[in-house]
Backbone of each chain as ProteinMPNN parsed JSONL, in Angstrom:
{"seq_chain_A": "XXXXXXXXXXXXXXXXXXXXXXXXXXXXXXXXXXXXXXXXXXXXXXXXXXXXXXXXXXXXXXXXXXXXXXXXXXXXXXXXXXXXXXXXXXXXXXXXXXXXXXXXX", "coords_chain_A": {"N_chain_A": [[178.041, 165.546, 92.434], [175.716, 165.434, 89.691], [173.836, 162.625, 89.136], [172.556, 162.045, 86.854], [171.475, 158.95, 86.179], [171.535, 157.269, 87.174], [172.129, 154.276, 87.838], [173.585, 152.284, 89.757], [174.778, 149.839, 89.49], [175.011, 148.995, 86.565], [176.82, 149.654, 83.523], [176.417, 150.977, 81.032], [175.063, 152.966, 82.342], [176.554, 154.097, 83.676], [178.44, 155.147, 82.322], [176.69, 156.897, 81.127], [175.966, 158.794, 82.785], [178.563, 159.813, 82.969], [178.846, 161.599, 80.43], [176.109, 161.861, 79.488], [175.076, 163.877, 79.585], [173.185, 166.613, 77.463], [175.202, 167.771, 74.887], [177.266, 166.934, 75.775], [178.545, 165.002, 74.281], [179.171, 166.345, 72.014], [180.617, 168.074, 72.775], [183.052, 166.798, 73.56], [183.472, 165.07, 70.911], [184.413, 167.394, 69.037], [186.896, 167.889, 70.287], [188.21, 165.563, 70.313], [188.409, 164.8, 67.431], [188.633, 166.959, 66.222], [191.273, 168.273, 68.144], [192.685, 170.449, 70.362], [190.715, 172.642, 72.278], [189.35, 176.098, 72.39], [186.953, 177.859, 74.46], [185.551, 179.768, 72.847], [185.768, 178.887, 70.763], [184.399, 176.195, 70.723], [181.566, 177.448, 71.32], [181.724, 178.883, 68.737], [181.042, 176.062, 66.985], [179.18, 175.062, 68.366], [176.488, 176.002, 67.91], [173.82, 176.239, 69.235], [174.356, 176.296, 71.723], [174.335, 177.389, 75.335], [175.717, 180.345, 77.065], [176.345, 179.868, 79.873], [175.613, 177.129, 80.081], [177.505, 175.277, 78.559], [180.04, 176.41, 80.064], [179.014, 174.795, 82.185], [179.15, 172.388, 81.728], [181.299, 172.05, 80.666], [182.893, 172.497, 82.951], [182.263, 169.982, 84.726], [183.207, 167.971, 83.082], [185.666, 168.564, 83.301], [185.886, 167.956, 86.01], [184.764, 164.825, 86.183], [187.568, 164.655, 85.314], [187.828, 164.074, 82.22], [188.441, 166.05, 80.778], [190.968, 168.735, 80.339], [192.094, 172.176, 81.407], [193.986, 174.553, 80.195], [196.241, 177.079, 80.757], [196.354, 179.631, 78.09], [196.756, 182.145, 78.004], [197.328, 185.486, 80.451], [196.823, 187.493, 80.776], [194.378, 188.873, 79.143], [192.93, 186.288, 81.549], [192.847, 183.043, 80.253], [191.731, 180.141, 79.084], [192.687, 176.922, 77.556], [191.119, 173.975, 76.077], [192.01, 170.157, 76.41], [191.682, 166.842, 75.828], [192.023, 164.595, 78.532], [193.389, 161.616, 79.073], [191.955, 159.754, 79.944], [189.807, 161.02, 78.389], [190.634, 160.82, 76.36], [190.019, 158.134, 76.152], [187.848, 157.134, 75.35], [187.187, 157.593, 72.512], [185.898, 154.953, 71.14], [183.291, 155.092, 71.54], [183.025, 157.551, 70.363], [183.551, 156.92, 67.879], [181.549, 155.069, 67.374], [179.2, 156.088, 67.389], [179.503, 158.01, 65.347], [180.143, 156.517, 63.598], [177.648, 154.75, 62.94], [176.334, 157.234, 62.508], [176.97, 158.269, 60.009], [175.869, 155.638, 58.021], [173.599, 155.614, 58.705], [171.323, 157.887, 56.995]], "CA_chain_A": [[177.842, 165.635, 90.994], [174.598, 164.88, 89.058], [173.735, 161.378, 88.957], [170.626, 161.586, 86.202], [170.823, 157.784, 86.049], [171.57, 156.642, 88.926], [172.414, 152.808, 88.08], [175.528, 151.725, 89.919], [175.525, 148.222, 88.466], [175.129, 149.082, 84.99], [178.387, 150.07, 83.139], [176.136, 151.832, 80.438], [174.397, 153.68, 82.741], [177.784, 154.817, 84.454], [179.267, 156.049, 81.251], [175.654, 157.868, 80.717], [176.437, 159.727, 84.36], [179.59, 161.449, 82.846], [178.667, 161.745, 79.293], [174.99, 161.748, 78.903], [174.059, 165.629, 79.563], [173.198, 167.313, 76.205], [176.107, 168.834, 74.299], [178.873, 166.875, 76.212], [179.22, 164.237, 73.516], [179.444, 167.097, 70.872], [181.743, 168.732, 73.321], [184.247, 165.032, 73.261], [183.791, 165.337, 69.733], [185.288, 168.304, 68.485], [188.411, 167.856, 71.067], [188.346, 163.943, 69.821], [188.158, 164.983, 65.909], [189.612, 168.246, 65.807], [191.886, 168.67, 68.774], [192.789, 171.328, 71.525], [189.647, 173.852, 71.793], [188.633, 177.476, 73.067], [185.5, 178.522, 74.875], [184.872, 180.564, 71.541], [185.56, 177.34, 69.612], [183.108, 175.303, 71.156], [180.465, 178.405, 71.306], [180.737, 178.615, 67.189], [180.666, 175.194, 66.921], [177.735, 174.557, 69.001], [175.537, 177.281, 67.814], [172.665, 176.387, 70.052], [173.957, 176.228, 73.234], [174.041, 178.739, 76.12], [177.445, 180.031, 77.422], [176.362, 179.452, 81.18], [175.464, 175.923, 80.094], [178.662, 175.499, 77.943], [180.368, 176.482, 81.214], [178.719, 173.87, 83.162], [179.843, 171.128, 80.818], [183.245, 172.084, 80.526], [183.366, 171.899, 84.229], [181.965, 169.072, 84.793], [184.37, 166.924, 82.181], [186.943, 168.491, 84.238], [185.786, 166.824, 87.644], [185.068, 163.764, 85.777], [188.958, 164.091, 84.578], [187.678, 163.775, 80.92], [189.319, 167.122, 80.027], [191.276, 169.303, 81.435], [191.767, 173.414, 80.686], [195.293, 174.797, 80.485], [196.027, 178.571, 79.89], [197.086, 179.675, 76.796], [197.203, 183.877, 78.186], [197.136, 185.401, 81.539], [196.276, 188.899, 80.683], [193.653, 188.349, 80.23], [193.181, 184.603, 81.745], [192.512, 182.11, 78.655], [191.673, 178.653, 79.231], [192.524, 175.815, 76.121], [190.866, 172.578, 76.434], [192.392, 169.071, 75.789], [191.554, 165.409, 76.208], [192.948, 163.782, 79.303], [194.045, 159.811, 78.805], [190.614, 159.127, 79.84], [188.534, 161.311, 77.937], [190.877, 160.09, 74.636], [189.568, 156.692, 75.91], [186.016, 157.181, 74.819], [187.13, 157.222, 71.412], [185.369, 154.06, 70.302], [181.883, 155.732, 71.566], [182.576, 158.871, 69.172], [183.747, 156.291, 66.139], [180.268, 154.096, 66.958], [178.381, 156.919, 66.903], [179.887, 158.492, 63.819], [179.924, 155.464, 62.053], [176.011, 154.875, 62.568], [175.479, 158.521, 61.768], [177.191, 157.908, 58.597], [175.263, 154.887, 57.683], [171.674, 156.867, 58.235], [170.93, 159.49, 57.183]], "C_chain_A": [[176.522, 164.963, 90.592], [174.886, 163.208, 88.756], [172.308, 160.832, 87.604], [170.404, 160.026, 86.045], [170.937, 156.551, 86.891], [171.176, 154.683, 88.625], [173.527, 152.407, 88.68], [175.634, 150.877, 89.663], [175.607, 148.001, 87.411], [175.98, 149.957, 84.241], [177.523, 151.726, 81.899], [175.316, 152.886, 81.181], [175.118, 154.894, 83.421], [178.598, 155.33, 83.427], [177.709, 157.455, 80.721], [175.762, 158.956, 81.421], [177.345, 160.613, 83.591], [179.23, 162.054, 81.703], [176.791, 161.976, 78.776], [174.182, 162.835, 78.981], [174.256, 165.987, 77.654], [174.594, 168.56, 75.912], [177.663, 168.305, 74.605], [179.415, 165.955, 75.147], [179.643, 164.838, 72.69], [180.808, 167.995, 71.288], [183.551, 167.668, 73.045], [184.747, 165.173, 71.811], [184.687, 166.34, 69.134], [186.86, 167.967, 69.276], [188.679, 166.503, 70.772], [189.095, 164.677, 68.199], [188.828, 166.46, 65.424], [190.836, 168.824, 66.861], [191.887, 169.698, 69.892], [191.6, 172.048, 71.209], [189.458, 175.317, 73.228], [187.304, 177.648, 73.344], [184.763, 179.17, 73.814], [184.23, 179.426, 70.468], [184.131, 176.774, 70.002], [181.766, 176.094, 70.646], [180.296, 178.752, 69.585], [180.618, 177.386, 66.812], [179.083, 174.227, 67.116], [176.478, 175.304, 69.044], [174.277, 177.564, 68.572], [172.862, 176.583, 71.384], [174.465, 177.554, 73.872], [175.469, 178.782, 77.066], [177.186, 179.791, 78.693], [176.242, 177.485, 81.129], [176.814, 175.228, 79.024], [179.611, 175.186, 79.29], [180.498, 175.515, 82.253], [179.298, 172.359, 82.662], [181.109, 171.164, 80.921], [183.469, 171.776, 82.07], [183.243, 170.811, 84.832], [182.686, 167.642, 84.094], [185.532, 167.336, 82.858], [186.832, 167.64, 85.616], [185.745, 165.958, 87.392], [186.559, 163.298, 84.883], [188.588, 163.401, 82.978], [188.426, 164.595, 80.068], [190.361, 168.013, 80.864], [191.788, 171.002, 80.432], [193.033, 174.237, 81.391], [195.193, 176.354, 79.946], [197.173, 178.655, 79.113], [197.609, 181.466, 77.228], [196.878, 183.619, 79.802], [196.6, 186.616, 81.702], [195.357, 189.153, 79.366], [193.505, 186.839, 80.341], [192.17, 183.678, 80.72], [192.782, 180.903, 78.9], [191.996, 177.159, 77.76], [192.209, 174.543, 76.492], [191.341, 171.294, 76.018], [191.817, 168.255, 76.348], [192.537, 164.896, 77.644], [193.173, 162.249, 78.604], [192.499, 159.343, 78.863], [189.381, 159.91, 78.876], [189.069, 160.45, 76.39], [190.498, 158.212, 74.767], [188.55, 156.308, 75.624], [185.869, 156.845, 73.199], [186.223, 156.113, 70.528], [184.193, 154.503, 70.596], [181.689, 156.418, 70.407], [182.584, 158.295, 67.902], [182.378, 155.169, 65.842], [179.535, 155.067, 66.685], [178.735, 157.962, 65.695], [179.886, 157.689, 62.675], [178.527, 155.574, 61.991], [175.265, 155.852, 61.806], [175.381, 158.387, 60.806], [176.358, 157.022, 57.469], [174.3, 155.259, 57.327], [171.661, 157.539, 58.665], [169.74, 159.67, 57.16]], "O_chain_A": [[176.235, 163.917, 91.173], [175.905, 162.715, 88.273], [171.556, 159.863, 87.491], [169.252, 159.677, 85.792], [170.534, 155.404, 87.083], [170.236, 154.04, 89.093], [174.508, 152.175, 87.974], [176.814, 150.622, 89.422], [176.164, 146.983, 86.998], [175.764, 151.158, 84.403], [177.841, 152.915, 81.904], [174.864, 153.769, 80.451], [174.734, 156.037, 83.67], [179.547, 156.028, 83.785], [177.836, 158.54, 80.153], [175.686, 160.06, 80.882], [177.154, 161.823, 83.466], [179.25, 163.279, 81.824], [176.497, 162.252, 77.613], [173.004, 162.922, 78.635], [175.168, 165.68, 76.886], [174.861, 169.646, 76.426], [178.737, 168.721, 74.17], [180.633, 165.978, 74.972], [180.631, 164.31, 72.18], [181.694, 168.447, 70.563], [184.649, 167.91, 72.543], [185.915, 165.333, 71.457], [185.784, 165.951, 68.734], [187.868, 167.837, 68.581], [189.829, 166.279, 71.153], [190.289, 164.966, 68.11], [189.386, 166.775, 64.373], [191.408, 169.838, 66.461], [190.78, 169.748, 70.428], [191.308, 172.175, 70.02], [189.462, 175.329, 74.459], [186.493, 177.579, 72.421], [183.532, 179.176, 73.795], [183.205, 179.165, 69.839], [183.026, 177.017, 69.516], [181.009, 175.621, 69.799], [179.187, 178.884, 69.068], [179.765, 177.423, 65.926], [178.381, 173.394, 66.544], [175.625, 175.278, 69.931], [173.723, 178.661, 68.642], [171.985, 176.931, 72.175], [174.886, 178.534, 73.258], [176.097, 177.859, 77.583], [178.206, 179.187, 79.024], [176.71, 176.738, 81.989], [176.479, 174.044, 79.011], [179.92, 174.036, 79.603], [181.462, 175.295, 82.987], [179.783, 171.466, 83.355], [181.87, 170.261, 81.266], [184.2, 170.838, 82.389], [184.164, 170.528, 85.597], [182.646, 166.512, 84.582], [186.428, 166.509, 83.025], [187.645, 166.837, 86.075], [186.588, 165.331, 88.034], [186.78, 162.31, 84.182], [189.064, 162.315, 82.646], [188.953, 164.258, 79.007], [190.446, 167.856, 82.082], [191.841, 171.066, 79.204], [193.164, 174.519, 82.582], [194.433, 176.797, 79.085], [198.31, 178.188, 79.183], [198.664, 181.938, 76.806], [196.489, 182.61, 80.389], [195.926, 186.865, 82.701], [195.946, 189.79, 78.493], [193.874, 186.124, 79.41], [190.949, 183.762, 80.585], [193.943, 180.499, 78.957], [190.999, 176.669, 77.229], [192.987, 173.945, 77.234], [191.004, 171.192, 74.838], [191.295, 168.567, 77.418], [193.766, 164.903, 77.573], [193.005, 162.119, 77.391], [191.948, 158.686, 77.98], [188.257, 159.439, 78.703], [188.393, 159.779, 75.61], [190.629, 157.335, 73.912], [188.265, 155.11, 75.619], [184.98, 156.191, 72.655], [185.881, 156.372, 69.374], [183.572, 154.32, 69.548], [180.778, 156.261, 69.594], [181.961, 158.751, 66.943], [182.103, 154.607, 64.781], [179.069, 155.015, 65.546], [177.831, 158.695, 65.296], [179.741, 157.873, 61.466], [178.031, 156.34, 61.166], [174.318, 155.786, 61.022], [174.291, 158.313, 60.24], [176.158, 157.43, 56.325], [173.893, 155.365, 56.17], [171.796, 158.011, 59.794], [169.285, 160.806, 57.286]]}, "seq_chain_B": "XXXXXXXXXXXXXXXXXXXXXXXXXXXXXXXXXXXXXXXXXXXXXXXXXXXXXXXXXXXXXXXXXXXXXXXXXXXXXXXXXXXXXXXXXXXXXXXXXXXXXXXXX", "coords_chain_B": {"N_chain_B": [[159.934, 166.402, 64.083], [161.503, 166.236, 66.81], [164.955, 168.008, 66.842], [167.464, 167.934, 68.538], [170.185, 168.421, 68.405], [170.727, 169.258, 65.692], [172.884, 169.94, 63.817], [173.708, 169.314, 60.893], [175.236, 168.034, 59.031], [177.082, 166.956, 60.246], [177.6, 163.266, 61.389], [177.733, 162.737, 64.28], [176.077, 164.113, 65.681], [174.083, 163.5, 64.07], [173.65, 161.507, 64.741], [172.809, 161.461, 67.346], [170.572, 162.986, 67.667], [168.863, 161.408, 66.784], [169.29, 159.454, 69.252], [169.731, 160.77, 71.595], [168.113, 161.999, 73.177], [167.613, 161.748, 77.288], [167.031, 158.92, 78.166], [167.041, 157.541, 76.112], [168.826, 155.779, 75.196], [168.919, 154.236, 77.501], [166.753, 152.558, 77.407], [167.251, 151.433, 74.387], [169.537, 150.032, 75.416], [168.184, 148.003, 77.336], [166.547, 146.521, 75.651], [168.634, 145.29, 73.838], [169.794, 143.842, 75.291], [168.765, 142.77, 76.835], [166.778, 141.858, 75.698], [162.619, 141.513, 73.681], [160.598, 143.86, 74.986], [158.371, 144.968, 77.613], [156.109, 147.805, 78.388], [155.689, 147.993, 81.039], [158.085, 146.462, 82.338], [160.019, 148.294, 81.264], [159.492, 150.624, 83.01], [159.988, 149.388, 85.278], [162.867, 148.606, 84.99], [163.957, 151.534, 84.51], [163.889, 153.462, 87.489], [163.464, 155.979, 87.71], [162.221, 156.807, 85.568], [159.434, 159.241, 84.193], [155.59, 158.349, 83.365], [154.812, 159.087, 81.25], [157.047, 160.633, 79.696], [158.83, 158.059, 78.974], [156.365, 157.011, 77.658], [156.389, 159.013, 75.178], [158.932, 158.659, 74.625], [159.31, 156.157, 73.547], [157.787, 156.28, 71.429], [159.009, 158.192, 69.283], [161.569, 156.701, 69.323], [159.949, 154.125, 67.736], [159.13, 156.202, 65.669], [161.428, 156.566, 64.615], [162.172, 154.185, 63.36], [163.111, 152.788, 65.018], [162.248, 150.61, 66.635], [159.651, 148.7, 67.001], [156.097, 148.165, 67.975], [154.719, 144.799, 69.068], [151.207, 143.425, 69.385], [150.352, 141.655, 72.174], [148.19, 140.946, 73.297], [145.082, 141.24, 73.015], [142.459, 142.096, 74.713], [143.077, 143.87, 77.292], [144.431, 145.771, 75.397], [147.662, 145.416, 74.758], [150.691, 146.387, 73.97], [154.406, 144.858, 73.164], [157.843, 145.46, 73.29], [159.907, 145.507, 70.474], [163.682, 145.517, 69.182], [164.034, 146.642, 65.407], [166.067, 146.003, 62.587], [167.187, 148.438, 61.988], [167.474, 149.017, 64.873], [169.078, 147.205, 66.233], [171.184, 147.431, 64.933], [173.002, 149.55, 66.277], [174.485, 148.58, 68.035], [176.775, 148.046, 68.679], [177.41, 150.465, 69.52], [176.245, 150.666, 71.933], [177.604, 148.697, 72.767], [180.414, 149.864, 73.097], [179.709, 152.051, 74.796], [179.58, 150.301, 77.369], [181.985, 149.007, 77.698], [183.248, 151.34, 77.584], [182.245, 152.296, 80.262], [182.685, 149.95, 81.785], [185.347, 150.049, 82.663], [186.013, 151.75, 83.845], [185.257, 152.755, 86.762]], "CA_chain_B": [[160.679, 165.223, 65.017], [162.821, 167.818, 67.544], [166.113, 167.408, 66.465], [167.986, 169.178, 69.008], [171.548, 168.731, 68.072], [170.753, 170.332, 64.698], [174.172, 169.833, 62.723], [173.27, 168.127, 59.894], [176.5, 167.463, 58.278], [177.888, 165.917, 61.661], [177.155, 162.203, 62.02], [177.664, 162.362, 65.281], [175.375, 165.005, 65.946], [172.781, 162.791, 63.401], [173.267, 159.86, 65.708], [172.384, 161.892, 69.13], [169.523, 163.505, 66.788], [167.513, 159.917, 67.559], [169.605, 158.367, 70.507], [171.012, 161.789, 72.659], [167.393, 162.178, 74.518], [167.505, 160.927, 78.19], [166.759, 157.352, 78.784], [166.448, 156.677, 75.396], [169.945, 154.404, 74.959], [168.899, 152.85, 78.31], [165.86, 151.807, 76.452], [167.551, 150.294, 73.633], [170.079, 148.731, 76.217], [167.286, 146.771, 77.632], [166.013, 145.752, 74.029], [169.61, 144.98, 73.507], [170.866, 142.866, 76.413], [167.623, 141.718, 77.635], [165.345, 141.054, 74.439], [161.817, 142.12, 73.562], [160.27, 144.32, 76.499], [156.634, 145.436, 78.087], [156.143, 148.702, 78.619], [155.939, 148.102, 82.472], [159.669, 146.373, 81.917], [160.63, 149.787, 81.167], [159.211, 151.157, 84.02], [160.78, 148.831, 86.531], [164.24, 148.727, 84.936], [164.651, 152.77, 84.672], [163.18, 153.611, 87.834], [163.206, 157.356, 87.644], [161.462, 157.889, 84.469], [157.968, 159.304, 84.403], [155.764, 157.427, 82.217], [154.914, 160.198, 80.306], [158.523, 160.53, 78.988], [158.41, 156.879, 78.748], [156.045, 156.691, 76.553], [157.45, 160.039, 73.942], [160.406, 157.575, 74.078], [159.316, 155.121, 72.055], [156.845, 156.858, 69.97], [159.611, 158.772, 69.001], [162.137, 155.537, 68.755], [159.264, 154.051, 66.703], [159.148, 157.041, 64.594], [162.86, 156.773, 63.708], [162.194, 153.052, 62.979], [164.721, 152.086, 65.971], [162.112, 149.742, 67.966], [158.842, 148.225, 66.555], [155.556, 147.495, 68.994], [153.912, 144.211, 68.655], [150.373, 143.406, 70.232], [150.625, 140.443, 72.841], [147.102, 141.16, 73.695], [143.823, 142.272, 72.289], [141.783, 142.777, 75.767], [143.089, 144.938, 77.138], [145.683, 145.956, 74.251], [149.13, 145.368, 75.466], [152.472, 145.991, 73.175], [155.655, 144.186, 73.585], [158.855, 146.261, 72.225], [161.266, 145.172, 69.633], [164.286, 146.501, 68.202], [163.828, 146.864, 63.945], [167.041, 145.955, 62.595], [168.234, 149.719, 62.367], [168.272, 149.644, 66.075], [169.888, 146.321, 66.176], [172.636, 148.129, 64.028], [173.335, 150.688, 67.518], [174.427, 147.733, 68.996], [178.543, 149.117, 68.081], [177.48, 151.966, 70.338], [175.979, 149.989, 73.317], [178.944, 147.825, 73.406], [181.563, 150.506, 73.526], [179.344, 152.252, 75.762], [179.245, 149.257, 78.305], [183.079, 148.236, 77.701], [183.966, 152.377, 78.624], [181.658, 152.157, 81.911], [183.502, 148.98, 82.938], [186.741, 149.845, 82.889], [186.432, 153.438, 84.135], [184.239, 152.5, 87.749]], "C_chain_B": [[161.819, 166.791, 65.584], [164.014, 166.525, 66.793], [167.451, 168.742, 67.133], [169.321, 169.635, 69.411], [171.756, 169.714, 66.771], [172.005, 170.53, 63.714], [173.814, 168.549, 62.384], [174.289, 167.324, 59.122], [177.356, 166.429, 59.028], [176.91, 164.382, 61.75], [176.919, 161.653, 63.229], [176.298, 162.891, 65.892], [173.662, 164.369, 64.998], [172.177, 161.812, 64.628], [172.374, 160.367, 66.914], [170.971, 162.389, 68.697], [168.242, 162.502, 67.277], [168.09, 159.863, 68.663], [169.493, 159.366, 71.522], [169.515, 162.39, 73.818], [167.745, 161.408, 75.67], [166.691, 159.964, 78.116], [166.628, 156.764, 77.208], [167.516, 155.378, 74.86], [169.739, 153.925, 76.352], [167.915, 152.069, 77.975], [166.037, 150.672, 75.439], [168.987, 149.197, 74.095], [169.481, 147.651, 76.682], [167.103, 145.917, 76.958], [167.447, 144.578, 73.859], [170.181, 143.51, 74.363], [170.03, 142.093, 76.699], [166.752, 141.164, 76.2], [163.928, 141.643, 74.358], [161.116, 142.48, 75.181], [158.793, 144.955, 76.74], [156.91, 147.121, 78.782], [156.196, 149.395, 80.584], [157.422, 147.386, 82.597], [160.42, 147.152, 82.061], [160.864, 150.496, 82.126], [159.815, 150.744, 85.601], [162.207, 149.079, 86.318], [164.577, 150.628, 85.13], [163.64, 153.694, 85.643], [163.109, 155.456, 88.092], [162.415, 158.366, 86.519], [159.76, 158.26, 84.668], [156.993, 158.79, 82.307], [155.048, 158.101, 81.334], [155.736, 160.417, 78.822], [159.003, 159.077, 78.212], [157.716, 156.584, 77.354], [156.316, 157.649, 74.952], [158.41, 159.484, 73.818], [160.33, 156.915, 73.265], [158.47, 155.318, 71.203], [158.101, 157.551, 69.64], [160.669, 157.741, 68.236], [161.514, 154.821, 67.882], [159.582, 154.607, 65.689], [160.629, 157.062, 63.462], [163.469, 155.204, 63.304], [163.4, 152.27, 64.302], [163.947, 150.712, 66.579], [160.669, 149.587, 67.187], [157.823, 147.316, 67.871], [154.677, 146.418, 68.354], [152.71, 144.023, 69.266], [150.386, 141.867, 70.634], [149.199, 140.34, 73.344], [145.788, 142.095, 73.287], [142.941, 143.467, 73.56], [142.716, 142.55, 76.686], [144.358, 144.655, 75.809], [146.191, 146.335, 75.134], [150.24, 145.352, 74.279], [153.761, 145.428, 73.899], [156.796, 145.093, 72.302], [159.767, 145.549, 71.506], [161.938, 145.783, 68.792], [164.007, 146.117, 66.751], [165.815, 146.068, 63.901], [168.036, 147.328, 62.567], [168.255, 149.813, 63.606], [169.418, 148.117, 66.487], [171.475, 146.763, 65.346], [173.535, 149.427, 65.21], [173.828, 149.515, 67.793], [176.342, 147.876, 69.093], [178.225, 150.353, 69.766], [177.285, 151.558, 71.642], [176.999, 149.254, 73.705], [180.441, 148.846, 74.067], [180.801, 151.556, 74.832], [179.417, 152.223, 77.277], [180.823, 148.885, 78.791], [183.551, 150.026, 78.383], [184.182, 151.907, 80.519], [182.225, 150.653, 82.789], [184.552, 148.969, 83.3], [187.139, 151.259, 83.69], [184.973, 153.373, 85.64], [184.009, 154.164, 88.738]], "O_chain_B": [[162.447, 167.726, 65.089], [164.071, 165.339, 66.469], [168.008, 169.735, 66.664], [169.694, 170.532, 70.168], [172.575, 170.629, 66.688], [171.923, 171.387, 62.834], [173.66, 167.445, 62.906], [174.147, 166.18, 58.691], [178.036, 165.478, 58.643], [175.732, 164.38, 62.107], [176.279, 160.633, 63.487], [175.537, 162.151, 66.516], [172.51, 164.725, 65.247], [171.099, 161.515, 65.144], [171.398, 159.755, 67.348], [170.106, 162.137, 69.537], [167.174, 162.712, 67.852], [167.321, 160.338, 69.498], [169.094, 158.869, 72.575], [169.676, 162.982, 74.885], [168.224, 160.311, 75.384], [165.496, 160.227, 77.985], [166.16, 155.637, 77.042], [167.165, 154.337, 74.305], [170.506, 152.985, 76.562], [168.046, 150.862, 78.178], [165.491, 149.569, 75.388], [169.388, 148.163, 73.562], [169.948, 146.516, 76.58], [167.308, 144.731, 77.218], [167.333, 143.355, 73.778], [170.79, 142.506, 73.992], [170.229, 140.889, 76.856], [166.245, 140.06, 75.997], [163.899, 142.566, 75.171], [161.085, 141.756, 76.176], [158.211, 145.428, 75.764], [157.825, 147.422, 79.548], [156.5, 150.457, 81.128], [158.092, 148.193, 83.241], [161.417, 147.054, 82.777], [161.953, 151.016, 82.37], [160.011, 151.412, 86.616], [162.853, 149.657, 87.192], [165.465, 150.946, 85.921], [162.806, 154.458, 85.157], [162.378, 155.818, 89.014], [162.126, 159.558, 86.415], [159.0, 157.504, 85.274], [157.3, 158.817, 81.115], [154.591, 157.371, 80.455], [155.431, 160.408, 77.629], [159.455, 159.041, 77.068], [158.205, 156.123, 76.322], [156.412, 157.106, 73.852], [159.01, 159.718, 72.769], [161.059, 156.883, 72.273], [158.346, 154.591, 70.217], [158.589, 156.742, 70.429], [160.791, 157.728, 67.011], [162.249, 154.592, 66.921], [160.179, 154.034, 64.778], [160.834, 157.358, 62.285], [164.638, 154.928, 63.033], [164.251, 151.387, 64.199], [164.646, 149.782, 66.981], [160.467, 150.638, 66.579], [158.217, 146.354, 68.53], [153.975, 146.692, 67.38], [152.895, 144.679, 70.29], [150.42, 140.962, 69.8], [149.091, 139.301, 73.996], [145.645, 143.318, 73.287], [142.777, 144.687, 73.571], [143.183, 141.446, 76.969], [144.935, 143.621, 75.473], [145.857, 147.104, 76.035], [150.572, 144.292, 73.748], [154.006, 145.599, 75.093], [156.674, 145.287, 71.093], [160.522, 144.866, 72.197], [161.478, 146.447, 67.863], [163.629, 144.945, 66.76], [166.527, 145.755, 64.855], [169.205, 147.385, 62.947], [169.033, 150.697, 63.965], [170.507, 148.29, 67.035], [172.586, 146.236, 65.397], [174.544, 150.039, 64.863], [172.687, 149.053, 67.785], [176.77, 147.565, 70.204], [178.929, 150.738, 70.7], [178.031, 151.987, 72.522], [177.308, 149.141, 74.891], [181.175, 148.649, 75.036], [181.5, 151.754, 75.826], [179.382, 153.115, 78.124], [181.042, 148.534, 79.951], [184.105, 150.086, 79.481], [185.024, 151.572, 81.353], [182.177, 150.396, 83.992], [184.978, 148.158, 84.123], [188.249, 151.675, 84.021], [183.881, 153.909, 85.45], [183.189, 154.23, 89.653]]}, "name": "protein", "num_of_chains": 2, "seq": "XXXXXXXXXXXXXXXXXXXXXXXXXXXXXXXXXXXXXXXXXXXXXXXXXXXXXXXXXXXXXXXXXXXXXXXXXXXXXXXXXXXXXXXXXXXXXXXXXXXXXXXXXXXXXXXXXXXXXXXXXXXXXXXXXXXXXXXXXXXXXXXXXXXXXXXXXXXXXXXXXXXXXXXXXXXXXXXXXXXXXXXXXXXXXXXXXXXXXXXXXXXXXXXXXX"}
């Protein structure tokens, strides 16, 4: 798995490793703040990003056991995303960085 | 100023707006944990950045008032970094950050 920051003794550097690609905190977010989500969901949500890179995120929070992607159909096969225990343990990241946002604008 | 989360209504998506480039919250971790820093500082603690990027980091953190350079030296001119108090106000985000990455190895 990608290491872009490659500190192993620094805690913030090891939460940057699972979390610090573009789009995954926005990805946390919505499944933090709004609950279960769809591949569609995310994709109008996130209006900029690219469904191969979308893709890569979602999989990637699955190997890091942040999310995990249960089917909702089988004909055809339909993935729904939730929080594992550990991704709902990030929570105080998404409420620092939502509070700050809040603060300034 | 790129702004390449682009949801304006989202605070979260404000916050990542300044912070969500690479290296730039290991930047104001340094500021944070360690205290005012030299631009070779930078360069030793995050040894993969190029100093290119480096330096669009904190002209950029500058720009969004997060980090303020002082001059420690006329010949040659040398800056020393310090956070402003709006980046001293991230400091919510670096902690939960730091407190994830320690408990989740």
């Amino acid at each position: 798995m990608a290491r872009p920051y490659r500190q192993k003794n620094c805690p913030v550097a090891r939460t940057l490793d699972m979390i610090g690609e573009r789009w995954t905190i926005l990805l946390l977010r919505d499944l933090f703040f709004h609950g279960p989500r769809r591949f569609q969901d995310f994709q109008e949500s996130l209006s900029g990003v690219a469904p191969n890179t979308l893709s890569a995120r979602l999989k990637s929070m699955e190997a890091h056991d942040l999310i995990v992607g249960r089917s909702y159909s089988e004909h055809p096969p339909r993935l729904e995303y939730h929080l594992t225990e550990k991704g709902k343990s990030l929570g105080p990241v998404l409420k620092a960085l939502r509070d700050w946002g809040q603060r300034h604008h």
